[in-house]
LODREN-913355 format. One record per residue (C-alpha): residue number from 1; chain; z negated, x negated, y negated; residue in one letter. Coordinates in pm, whole numbers, plus 50000, padded with zeros to 5 digits. Layout:
N
<pt k="NUM" c="A" zz="Z" xx="X" yy="Y" r="A"/>
...
//
This chain:
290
<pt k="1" c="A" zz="54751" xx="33437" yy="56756" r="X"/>
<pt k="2" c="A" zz="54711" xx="33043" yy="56695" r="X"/>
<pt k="3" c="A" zz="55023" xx="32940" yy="56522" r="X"/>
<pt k="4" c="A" zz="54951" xx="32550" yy="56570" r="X"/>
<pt k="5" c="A" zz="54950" xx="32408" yy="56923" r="X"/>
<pt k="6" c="A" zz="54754" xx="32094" yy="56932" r="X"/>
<pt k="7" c="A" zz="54789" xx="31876" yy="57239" r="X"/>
<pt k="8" c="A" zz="54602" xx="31572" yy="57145" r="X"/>
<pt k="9" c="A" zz="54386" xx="31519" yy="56844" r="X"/>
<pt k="10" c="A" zz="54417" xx="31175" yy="56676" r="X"/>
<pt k="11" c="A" zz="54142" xx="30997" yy="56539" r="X"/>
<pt k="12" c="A" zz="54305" xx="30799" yy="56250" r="X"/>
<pt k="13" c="A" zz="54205" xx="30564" yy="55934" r="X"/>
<pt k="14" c="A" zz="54250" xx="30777" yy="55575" r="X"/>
<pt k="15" c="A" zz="54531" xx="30890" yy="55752" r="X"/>
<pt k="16" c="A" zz="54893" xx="30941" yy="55441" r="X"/>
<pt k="17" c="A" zz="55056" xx="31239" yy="55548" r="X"/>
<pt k="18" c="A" zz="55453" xx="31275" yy="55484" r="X"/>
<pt k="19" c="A" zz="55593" xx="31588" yy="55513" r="X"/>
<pt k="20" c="A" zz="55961" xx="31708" yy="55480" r="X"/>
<pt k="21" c="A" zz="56109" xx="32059" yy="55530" r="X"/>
<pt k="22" c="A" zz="56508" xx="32085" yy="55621" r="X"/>
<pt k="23" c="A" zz="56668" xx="32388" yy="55378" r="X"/>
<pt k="24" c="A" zz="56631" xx="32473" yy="55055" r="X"/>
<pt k="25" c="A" zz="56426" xx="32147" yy="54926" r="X"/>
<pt k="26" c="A" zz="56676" xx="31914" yy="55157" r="X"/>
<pt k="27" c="A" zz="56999" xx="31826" yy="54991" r="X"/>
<pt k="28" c="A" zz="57209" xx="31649" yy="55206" r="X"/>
<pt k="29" c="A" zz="56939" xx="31603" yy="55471" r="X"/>
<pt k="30" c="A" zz="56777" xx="31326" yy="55259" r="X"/>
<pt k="31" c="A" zz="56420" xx="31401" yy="55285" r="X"/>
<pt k="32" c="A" zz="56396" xx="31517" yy="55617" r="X"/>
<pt k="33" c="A" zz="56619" xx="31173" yy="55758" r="X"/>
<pt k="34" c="A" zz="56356" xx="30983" yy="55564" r="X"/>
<pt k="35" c="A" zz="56111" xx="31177" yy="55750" r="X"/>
<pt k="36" c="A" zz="56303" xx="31082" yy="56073" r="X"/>
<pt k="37" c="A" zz="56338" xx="30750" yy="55949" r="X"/>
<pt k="38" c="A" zz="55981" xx="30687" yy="55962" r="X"/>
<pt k="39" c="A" zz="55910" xx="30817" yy="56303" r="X"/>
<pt k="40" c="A" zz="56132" xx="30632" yy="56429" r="X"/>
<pt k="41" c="A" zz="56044" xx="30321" yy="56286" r="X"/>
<pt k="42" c="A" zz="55682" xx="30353" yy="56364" r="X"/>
<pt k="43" c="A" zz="55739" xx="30483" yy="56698" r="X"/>
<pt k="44" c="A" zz="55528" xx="30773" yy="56587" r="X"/>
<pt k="45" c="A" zz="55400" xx="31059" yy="56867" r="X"/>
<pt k="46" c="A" zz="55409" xx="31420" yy="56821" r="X"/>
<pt k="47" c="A" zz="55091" xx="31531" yy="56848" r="X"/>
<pt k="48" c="A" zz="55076" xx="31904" yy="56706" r="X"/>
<pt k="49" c="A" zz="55350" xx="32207" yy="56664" r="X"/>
<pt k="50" c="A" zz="55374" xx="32510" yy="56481" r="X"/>
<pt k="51" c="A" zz="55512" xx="32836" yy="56666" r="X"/>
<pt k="52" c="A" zz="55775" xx="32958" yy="56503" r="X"/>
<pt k="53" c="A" zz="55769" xx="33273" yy="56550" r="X"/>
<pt k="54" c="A" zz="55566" xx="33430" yy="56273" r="X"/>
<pt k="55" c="A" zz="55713" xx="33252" yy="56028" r="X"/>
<pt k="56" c="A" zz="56088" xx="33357" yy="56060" r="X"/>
<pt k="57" c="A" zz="56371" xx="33569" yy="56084" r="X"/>
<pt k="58" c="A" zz="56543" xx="33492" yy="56333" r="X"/>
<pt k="59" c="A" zz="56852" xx="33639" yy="56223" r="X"/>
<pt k="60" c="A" zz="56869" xx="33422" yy="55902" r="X"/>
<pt k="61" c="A" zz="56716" xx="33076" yy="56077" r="X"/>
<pt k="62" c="A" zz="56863" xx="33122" yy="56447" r="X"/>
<pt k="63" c="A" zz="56734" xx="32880" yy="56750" r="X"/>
<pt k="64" c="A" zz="57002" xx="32783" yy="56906" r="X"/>
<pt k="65" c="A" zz="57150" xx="32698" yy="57299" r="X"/>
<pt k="66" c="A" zz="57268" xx="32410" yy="57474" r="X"/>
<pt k="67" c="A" zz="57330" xx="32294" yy="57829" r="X"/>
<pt k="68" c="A" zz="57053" xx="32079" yy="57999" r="X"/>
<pt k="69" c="A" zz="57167" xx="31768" yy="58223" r="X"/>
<pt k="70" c="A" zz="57108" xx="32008" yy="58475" r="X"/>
<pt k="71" c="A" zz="57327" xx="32275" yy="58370" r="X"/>
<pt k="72" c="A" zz="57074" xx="32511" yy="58244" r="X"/>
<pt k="73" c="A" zz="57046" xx="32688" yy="57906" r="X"/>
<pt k="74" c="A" zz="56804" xx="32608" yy="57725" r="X"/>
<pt k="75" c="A" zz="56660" xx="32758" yy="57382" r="X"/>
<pt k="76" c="A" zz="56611" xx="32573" yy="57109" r="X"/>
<pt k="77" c="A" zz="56384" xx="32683" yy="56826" r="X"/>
<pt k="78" c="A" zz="56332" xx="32566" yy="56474" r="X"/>
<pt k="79" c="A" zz="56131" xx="32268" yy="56488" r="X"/>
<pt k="80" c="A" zz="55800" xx="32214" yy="56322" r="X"/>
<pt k="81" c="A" zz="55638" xx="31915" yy="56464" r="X"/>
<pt k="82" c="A" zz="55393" xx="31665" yy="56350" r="X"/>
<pt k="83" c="A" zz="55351" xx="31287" yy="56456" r="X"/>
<pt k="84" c="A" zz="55089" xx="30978" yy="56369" r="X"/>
<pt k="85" c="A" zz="55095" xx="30623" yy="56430" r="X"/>
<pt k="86" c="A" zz="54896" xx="30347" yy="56314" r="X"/>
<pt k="87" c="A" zz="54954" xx="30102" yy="56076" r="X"/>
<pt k="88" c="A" zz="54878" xx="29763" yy="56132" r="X"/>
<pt k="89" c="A" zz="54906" xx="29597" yy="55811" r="X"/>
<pt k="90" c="A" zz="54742" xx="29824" yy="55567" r="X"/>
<pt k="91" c="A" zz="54469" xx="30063" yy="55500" r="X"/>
<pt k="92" c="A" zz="54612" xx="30403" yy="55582" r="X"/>
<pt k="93" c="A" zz="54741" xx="30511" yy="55922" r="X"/>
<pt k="94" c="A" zz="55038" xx="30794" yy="55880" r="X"/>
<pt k="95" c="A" zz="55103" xx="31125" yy="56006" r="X"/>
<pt k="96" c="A" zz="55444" xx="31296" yy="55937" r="X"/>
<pt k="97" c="A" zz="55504" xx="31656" yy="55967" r="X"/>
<pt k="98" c="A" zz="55930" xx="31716" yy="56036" r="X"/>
<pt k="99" c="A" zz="55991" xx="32100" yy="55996" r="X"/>
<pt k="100" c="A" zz="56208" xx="32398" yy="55862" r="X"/>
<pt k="101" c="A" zz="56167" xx="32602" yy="55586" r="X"/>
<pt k="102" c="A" zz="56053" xx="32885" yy="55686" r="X"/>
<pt k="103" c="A" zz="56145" xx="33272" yy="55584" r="X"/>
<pt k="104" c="A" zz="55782" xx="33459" yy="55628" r="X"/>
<pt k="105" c="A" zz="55421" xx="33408" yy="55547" r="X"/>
<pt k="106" c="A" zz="55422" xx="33092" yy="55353" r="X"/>
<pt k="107" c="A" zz="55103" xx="33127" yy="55234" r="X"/>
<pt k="108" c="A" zz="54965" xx="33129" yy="55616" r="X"/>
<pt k="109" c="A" zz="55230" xx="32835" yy="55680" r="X"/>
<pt k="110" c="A" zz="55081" xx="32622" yy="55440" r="X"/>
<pt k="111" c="A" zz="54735" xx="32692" yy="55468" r="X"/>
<pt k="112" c="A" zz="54788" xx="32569" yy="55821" r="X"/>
<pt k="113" c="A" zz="54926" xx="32268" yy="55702" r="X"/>
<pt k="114" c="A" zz="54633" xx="32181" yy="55448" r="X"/>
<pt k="115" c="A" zz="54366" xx="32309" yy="55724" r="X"/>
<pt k="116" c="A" zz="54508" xx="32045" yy="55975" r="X"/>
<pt k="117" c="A" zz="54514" xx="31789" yy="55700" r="X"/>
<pt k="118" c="A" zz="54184" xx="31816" yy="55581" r="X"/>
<pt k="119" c="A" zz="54044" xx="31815" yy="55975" r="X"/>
<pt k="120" c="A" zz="54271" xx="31501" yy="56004" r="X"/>
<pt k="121" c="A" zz="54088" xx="31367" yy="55700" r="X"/>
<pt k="122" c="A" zz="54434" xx="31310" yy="55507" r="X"/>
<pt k="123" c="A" zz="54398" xx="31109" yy="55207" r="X"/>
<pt k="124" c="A" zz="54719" xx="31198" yy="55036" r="X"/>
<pt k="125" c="A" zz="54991" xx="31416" yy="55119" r="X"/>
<pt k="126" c="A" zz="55360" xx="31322" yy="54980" r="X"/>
<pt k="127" c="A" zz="55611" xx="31564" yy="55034" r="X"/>
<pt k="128" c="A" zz="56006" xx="31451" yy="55032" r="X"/>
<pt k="129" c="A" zz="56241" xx="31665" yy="54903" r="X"/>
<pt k="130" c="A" zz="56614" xx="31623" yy="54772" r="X"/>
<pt k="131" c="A" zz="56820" xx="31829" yy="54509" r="X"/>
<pt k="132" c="A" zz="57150" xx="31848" yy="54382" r="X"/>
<pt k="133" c="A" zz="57208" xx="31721" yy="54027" r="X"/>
<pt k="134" c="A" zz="57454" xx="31622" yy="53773" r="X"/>
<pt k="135" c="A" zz="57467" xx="31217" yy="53878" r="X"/>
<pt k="136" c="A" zz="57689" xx="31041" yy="54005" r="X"/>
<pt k="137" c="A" zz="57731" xx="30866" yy="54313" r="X"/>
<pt k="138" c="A" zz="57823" xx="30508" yy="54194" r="X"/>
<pt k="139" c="A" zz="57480" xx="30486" yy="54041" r="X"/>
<pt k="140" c="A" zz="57155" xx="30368" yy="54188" r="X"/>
<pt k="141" c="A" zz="56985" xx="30729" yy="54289" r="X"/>
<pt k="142" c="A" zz="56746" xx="30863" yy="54101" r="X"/>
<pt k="143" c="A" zz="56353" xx="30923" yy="54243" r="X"/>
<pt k="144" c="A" zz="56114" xx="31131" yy="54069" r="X"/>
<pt k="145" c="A" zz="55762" xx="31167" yy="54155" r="X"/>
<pt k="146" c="A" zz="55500" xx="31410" yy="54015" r="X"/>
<pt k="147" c="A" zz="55158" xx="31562" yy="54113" r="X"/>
<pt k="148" c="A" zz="54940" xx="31830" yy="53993" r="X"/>
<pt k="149" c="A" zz="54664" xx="31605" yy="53968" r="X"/>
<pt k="150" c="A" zz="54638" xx="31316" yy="53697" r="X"/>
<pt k="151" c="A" zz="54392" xx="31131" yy="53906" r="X"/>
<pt k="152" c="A" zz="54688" xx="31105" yy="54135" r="X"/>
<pt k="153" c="A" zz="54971" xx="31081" yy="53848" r="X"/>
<pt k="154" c="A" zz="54783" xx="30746" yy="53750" r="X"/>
<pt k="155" c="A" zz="54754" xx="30616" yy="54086" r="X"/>
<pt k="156" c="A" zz="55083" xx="30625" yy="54203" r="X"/>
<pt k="157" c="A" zz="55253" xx="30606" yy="53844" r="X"/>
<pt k="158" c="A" zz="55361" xx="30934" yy="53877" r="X"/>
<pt k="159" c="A" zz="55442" xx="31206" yy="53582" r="X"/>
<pt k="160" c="A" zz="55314" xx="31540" yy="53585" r="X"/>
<pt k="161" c="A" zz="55546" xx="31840" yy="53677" r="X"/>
<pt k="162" c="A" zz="55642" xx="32063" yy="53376" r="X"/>
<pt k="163" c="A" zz="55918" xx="32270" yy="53612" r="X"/>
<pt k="164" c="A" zz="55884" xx="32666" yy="53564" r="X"/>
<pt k="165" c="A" zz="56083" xx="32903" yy="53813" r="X"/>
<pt k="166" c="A" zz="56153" xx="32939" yy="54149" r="X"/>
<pt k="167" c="A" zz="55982" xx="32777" yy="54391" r="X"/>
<pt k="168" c="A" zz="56060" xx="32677" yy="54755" r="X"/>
<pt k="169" c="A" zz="55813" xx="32550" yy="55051" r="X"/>
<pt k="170" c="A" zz="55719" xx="32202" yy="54892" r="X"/>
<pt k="171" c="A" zz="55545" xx="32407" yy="54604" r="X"/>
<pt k="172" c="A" zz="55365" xx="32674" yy="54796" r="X"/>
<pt k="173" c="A" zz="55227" xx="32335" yy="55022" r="X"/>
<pt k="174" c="A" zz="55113" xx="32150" yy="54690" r="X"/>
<pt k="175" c="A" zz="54920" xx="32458" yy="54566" r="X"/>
<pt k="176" c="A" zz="54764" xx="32482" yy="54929" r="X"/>
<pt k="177" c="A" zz="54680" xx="32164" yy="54884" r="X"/>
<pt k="178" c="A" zz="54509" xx="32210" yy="54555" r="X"/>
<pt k="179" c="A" zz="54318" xx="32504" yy="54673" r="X"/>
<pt k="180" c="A" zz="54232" xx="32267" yy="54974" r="X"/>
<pt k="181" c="A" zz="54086" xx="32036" yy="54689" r="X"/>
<pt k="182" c="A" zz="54320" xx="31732" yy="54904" r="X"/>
<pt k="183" c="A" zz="54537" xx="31479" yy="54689" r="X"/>
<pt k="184" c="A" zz="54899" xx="31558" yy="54719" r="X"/>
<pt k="185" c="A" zz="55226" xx="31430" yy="54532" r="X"/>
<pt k="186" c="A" zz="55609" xx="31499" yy="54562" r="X"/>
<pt k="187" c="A" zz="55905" xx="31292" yy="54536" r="X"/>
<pt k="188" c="A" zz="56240" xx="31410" yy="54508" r="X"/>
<pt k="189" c="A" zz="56637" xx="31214" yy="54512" r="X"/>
<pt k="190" c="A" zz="56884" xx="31388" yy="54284" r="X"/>
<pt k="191" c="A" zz="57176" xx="31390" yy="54528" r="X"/>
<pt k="192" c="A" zz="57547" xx="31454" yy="54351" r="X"/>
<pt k="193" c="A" zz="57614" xx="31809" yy="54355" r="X"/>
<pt k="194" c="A" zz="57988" xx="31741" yy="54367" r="X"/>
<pt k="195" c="A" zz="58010" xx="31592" yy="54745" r="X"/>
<pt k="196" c="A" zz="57985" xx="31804" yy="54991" r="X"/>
<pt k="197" c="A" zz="57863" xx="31574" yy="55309" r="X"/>
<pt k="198" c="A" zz="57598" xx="31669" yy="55528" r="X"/>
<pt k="199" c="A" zz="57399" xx="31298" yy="55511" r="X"/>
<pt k="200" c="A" zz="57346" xx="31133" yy="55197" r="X"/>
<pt k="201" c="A" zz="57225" xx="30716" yy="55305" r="X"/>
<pt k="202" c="A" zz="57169" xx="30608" yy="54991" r="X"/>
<pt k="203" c="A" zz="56927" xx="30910" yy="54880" r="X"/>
<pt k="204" c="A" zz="56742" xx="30861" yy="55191" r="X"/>
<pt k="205" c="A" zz="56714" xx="30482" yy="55122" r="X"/>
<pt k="206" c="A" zz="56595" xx="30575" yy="54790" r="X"/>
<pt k="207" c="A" zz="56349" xx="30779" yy="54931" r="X"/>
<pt k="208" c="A" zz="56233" xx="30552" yy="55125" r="X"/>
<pt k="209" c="A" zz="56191" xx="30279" yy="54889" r="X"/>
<pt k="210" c="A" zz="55967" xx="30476" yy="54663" r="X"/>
<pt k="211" c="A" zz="55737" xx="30559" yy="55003" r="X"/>
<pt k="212" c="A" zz="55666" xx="30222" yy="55084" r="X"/>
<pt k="213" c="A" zz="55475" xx="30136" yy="54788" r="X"/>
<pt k="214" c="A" zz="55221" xx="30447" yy="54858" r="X"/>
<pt k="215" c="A" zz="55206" xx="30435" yy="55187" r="X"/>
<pt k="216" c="A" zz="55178" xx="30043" yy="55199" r="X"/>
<pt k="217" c="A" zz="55401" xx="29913" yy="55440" r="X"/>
<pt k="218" c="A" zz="55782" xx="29813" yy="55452" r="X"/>
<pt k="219" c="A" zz="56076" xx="29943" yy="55612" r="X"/>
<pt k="220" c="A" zz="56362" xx="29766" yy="55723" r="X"/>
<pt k="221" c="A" zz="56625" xx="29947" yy="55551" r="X"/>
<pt k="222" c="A" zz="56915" xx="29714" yy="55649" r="X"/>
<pt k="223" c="A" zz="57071" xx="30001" yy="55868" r="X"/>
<pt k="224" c="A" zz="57057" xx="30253" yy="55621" r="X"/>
<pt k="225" c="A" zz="57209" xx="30015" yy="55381" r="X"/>
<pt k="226" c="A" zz="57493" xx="29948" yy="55599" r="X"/>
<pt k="227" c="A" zz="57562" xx="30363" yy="55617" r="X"/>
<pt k="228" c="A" zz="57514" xx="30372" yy="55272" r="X"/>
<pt k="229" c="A" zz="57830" xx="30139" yy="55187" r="X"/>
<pt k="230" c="A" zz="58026" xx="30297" yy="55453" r="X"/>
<pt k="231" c="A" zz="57937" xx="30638" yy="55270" r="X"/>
<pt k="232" c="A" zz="58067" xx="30423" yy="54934" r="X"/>
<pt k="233" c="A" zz="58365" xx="30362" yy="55061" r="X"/>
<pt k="234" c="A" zz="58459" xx="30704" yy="55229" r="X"/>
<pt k="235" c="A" zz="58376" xx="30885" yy="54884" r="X"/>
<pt k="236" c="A" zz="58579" xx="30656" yy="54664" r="X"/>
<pt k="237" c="A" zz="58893" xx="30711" yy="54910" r="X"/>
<pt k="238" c="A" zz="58836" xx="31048" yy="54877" r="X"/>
<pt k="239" c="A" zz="58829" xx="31009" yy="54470" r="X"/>
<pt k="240" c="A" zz="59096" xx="30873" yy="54449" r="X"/>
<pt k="241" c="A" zz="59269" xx="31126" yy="54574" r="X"/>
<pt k="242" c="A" zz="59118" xx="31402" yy="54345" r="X"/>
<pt k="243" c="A" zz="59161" xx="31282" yy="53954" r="X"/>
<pt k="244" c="A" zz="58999" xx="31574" yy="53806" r="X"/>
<pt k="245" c="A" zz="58680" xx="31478" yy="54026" r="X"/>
<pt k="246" c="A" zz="58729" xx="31137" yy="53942" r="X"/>
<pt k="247" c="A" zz="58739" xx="31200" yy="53615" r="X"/>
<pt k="248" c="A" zz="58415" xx="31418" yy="53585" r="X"/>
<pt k="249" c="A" zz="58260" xx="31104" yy="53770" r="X"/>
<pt k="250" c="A" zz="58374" xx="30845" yy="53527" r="X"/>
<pt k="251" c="A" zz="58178" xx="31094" yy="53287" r="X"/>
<pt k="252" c="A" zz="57849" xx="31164" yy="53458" r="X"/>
<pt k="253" c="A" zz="57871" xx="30746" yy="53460" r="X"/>
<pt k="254" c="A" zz="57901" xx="30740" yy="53107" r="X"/>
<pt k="255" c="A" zz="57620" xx="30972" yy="53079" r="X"/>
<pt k="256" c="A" zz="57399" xx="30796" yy="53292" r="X"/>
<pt k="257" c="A" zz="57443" xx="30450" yy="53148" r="X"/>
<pt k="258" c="A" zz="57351" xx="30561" yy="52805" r="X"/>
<pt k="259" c="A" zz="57029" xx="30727" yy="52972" r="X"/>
<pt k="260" c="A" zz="57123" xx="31046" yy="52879" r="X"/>
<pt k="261" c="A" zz="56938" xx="31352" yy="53011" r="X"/>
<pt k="262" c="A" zz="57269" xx="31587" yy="53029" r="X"/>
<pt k="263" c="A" zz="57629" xx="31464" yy="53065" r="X"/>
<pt k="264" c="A" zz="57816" xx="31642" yy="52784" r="X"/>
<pt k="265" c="A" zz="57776" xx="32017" yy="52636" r="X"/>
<pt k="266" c="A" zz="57763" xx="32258" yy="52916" r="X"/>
<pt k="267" c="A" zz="58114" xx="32418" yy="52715" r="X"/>
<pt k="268" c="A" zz="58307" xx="32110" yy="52773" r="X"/>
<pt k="269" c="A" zz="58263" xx="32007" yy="53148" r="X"/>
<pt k="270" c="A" zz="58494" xx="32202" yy="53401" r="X"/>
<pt k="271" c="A" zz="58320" xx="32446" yy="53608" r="X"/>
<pt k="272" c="A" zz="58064" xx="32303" yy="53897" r="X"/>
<pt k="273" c="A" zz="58241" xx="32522" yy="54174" r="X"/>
<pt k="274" c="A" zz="58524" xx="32370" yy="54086" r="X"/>
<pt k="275" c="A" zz="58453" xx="32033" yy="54124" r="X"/>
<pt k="276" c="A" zz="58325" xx="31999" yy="54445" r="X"/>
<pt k="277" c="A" zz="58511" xx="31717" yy="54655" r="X"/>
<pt k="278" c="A" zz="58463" xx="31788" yy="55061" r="X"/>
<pt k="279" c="A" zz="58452" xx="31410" yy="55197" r="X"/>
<pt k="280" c="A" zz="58455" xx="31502" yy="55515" r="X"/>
<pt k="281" c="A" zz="58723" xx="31736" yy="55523" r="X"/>
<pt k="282" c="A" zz="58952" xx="31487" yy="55335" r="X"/>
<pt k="283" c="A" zz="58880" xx="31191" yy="55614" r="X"/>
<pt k="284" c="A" zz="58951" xx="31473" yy="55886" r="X"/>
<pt k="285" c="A" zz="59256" xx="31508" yy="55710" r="X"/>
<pt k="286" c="A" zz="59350" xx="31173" yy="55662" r="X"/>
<pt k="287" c="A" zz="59299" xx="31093" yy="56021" r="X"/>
<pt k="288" c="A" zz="59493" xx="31379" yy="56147" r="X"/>
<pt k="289" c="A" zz="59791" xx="31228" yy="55919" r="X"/>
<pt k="290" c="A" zz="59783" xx="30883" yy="56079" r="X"/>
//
């Protein structure tokens, strides 16, 4: 069976590919809204899909259902689409790839991936990814970038990965990549692991930011800026109802400013679990109050 469905095949200029995977590697939807971010944007057309159906359970990853205009259901599946467009003021025209983790045969996931890239003549590959960490929110986020290959770690000013463990789609793709002998590199927002909101602007602004330079164009981010203050504002209502959060907070600042790699002694924070301060649930409460 042909997993990828190709309806038109692009002919593009050493062609950056972006790629962002919702699950596991997406904390608060970061890299995959910075993914949608730049379609948008660039007004970028789909031009390829991968069938889902090999490459999950659908019991874990379910499609889902909704009513069309028409009043008909209609199945939804987990997405796995990829666009181009053209860029006009720089060397390198783009092609994103927006899709979903998947639960099965990631080595023949991937090696589609790095087959269509290297037909596509790709010159790079950045993948966008998001994790939770021990920052806070009241600080500029944190981007780190890394590749397997120093050519590329010079290039881009990157440093090289030294992470050992487990592993999630984004480092399956980079070792198709490398086995694909293409260029590929990985940049990742540490999102605070202590707010539990589904969209995190100012991680995908971050993300962002770090893009343009390697992809060589720029984004007007004024929109995502705007969300991000909003999403200021809502958390720091919500802190100051919750003093032991705050307090962790004002700690993980203190940390951070002194460029500090860990906060305190694992022995003297409170537990994680129990620091976890649910935004939205505290607005819907607030408004239900009023």
């Amino acid at each position: 069976m042909d997993v990828l469905r190709i309806d038109t095949r692009p002919d593009l200029n050493k062609p950056i590919a972006i790629c962002a995977f919702a699950g596991w590697n997406d904390a608060a939807s970061a890299a995959t809204n910075a993914a949608r971010f730049v379609v948008r944007r660039l007004g970028a057309r789909r031009f390829a899909s991968l069938d889902p159906e090999p490459f999950y359970d659908f019991t874990e990853t379910r499609p889902s259902v909704r009513i069309t205009a028409r009043g008909e259901r209609e199945i939804t599946w987990p997405p796995n689409d990829f666009f181009y467009a053209r860029n006009p003021t720089g060397p390198h025209d783009v092609v994103v790839f927006v899709g979903t983790e998947p639960g099965l045969r990631w080595r023949s996931y991937t090696g589609t991936h790095a087959t269509l890239f290297s037909e596509l003549g790709v010159d790079l590959v950045v993948s966008l990814g998001a994790l939770l960490a021990d920052v806070p929110h009241s600080r500029p986020v944190r981007v780190t970038g890394s590749a397997m290959d120093p050519a590329v770690n010079a290039r881009l000013d990157l440093q090289p990965s030294r992470y050992e463990g487990p592993t999630g789609i984004v480092g399956v793709l980079h070792d198709s990549l490398r086995q694909s002998e293409l260029a590929g590199a990985s940049l990742w927002a540490n999102v605070p692991h202590y707010i539990t909101t589904s969209q995190n602007p100012p991680a995908t602004a971050a993300l962002l930011r770090r893009l343009q330079g390697i992809v060589g164009m720029e984004f007007d981010l004024s929109e995502l800026e705007s969300a991000g203050e909003r999403f200021m504002v809502e958390v720091n209502t919500a802190l100051s109802a919750n003093p032991e959060v705050g307090d962790y907070v004002k700690r993980l600042e203190a940390a951070f400013d002194e460029r500090l790699e860990e906060p305190e002694p694992a022995s003297q924070l409170p537990q994680g679990e129990d620091l976890v301060l649910d935004v939205e649930e505290f607005l819907r409460s607030q408004r239900e109050d009023q």
